[in-house]
N, C-alpha and C positions, 0 to 999 in steps of 0.2 A: 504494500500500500504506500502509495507517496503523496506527500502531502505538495498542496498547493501554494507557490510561494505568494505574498501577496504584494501588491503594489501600493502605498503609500504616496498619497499627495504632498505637494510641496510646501502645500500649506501645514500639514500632517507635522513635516519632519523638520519646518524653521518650530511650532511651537515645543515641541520635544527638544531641541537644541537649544533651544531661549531657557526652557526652564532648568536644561543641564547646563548651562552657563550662570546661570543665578546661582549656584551653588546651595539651597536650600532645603535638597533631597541627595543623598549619592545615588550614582548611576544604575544600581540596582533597582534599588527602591522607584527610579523615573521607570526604568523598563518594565516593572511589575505593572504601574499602575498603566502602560500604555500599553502593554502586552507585547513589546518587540523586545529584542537582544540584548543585553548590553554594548553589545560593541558596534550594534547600531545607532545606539545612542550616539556613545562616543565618536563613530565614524562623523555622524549629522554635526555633532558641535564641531568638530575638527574643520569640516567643510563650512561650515557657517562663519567661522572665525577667520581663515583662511581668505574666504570670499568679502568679508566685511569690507573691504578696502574698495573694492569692485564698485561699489554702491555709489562710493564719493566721486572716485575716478574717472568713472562711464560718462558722466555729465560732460565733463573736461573735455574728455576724448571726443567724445561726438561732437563737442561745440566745433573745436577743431578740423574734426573731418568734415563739418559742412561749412567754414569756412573756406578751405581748403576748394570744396565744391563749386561752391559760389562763385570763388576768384576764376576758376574753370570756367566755368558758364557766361560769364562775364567775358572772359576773353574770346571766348567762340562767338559772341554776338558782334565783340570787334570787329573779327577777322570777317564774319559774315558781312557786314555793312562794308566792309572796305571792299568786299570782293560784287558786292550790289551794284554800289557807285562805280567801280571800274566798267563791270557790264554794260551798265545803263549808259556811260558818257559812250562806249564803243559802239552801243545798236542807235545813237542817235546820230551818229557822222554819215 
C-alpha cells in the first residue's frame, strides 16, 4: 500500500514557516499540530528566510529592467522617424 504524497499551498507553507521563525513552538510541536515532517518545517523556514531578500530586491530589479526597456523603445521610435522623414523627403522628389 503507498501512501499519497500530498501537495501543500504556498500559502500553507509561508504560515508554517512564519510560525517556525517566531520561535514560540519547537519544530516538533509546529509539525504535530500541522500534520507535516519536521524537516519540512525546517526545509519551508530555510526557504523563506533565504528568499526574504527577494521581496525587497525584485522591486529594484524590475524598476530597472523597464527602465532599461523604455530607453529601448525610445530609441526604436528614433530611429523609426528618422528613417520616415528620409523616405518621405525621397518619394516627394
Amino acid at each position: 500500500m503507498s501512501k499519497k504524497r500530498r501537495q501543500h499551498s504556498a500559502g500553507f507553507k509561508a504560515k508554517v514557516a512564519l510560525e517556525a521563525i517566531k520561535n514560540e513552538s519547537t519544530v516538533g510541536e509546529i509539525a504535530r499540530k500541522y500534520e507535516v515532517h519536521p524537516t519540512m518545517v525546517s526545509s519551508w523556514k530555510r526557504a523563506l528566510l533565504n528568499g526574504a531578500a527577494d521581496v525587497f530586491g525584485k522591486n529594484q530589479k524590475s524598476q530597472k529592467q523597464s527602465e532599461s526597456q523604455i530607453d529601448e523603445l525610445y530609441r526604436q521610435i528614433g530611429q523609426l522617424k528618422v528613417e520616415r522623414d528620409f523616405l518621405s523627403k525621397k518619394l516627394s522628389f
